[in-house]
Each structure stands twice: as structure tokens, then as C-alpha cells.
N, C-alpha and C positions, 0 to 999 in steps of 0.2 A: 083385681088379683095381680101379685105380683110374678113377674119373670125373673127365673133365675138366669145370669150371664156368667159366663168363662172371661177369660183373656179372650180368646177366638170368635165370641157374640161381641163384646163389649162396645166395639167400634161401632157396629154396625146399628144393635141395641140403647146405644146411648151417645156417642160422640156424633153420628150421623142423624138420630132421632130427630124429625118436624116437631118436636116438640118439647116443653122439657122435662126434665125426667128428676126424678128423686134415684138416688142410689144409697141402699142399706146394708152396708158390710156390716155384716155379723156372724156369728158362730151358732153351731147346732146345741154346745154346753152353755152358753151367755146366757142366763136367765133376766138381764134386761134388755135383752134382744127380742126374746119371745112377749114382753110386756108393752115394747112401742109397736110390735106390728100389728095388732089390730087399729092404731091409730096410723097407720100411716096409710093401712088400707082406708080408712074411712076419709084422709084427707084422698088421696086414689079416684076414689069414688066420689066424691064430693067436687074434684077440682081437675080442670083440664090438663092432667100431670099422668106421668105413666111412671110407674113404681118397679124397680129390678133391686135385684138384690144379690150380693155378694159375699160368697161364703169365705170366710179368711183365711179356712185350713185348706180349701180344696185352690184358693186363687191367691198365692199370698203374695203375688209380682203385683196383680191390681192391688192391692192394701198396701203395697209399698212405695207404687208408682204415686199414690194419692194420697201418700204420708197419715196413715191409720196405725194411731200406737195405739189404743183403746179401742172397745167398740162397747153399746154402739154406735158409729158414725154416720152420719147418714148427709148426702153431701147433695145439692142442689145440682144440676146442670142445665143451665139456660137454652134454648131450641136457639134456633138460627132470627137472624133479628125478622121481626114484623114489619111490614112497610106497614109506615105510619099514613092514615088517613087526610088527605088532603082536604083542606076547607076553604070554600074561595071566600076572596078577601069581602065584607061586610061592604055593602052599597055606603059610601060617603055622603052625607046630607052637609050642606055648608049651617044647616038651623043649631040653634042651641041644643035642640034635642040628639045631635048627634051621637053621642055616647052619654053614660052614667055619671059620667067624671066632667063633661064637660061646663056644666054650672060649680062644682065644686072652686073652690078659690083658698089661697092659705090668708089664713087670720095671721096678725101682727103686727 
């Protein structure tokens, strides 16, 4: 289910978020606004993503800050980076068999 944000959540809601977030500026008159949001709930719900939304007429400093001339817009915001998984280094064998590639040879 999606969160509605102000200017005054937004920070907190989305630029701070662990995680990342989809943001749907749209209008309450936009009738292709009311046609992506059941698909954006289903991506929502489907995908480790947190969905807010923003209304243009009541926020129109975010829609400007975030350069929205149409809607609707709907804008990715990446979470904070993941530490990537550490994998120790593969036991070296001095045999042939040591990697996939190592029989391999170029023809010419």
C-alpha cells in the first residue's frame, strides 16, 4: 500500500529510506494516474520496494524540485548502497584442472 508524502515526510520517507523507494506524482483529476496505480501496487507487493506518492496540486515544490512537467511520473530512488558480499578467494590447484578455461588454448 502506498504512503502519501508532503515536502515535510519526503526527507524522511524517501531520501532517508533503507530502502528503495518508487515515487508517483500524480493528480486526483489525472486519469492515467489512477490506471498505473494498481500496477505499481502489485510491483509494491511483488518487490522489496516501498511505493509513496505525490500529489502535484497539494506538493508542487516536490514536482518542481524533481522536474515533473507531466504526470504520471514516477521516479525510482535507490536505498543507501548494499555492502556487497565477500567471497574468499578460490583454493589454487597448480593441475590442469584448475579453472574451466585452463585447457582452453586459441587456435591459429
Amino acid at each position: 500500500m502506498a504512503t502519501t508524502v508532503t515536502e515535510q515526510t519526503f526527507g524522511t520517507e524517501v531520501i532517508e529510506s533503507d530502502q528503495d523507494v518508487i515515487v508517483d506524482f500524480w493528480a486526483e483529476w489525472c486519469g492515467p494516474c489512477h490506471a498505473v496505480a494498481p500496477v505499481l501496487d502489485r510491483i509494491a507487493d511483488e518487490h522489496p520496494v516501498k511505493l509513496v506518492k505525490v500529489n502535484i496540486d497539494e506538493e508542487q515544490g516536490l514536482a518542481q524540485r524533481y522536474g515533473v512537467s507531466s504526470i504520471p511520473t514516477i521516479i525510482l530512488f535507490k536505498g543507501p548502497p548494499r555492502p556487497r558480499s565477500a567471497r574468499s578467494p578460490r583454493a589454487r590447484s597448480s593441475g590442469p584442472s584448475a579453472s574451466p578455461r585452463s585447457n582452453c588454448r586459441a587456435e591459429g
